[in-house]
N, C-alpha and C positions, 0 to 999 in steps of 0.2 A: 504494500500500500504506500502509495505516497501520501509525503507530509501533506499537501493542499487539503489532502480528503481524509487525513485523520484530523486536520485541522476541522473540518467542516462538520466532521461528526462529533466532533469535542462541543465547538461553539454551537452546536443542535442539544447536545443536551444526552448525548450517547453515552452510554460507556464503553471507553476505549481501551479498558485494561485490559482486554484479549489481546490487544496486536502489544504491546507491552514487555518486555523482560525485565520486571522488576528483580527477579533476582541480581543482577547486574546497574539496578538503580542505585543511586546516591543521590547526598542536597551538597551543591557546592559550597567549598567553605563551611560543612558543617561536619565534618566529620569530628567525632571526640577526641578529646586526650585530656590522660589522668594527670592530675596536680595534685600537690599535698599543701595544705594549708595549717599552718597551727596557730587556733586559736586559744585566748583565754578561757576559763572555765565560765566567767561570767557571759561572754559573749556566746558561749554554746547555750547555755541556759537560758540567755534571751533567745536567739537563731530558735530555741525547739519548742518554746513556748508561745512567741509568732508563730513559727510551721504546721504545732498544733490547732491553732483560732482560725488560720487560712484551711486547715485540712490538706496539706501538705508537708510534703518529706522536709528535712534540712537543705537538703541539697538539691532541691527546688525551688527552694526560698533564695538561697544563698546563689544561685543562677538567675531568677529572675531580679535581682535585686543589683546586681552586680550588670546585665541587659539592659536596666533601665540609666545606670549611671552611665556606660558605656554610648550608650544615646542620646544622652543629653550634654555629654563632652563632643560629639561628632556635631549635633544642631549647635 
């Protein structure tokens, strides 16, 4: 299939996951990597009592939080 008509069945409203190899998908520039971070005990006990009230991990928190400053240093 050509792109024009996977284009056209995307912007119709198809689903185009058949013609797709998601196994071999990626998101650019997102792929992970581990960091080690050490914090104080007080600021884990903040970090997990926030993560708690949101319904969220630590390190959810601590990713989102960290996205939104990263953001606002680029704007």
């Amino acid at each position: 299939m050509k792109a024009k008509e996977l284009d056209k069945k995307f912007d119709a409203g198809d689903d185009v996951s058949k013609y797709l190899d998601l196994a071999k998908a990626r998101r650019v520039n997102q792929e992970q990597r581990r960091v080690n971070v050490d914090f104080p005990a007080w600021m884990i006990h903040s970090l997990d009592r926030e993560a708690d009230r949101m319904g969220v991990t630590r390190q959810s928190i601590i990713k989102v939080w960290i996205a939104e400053r990263l953001k606002e240093k680029i704007a």
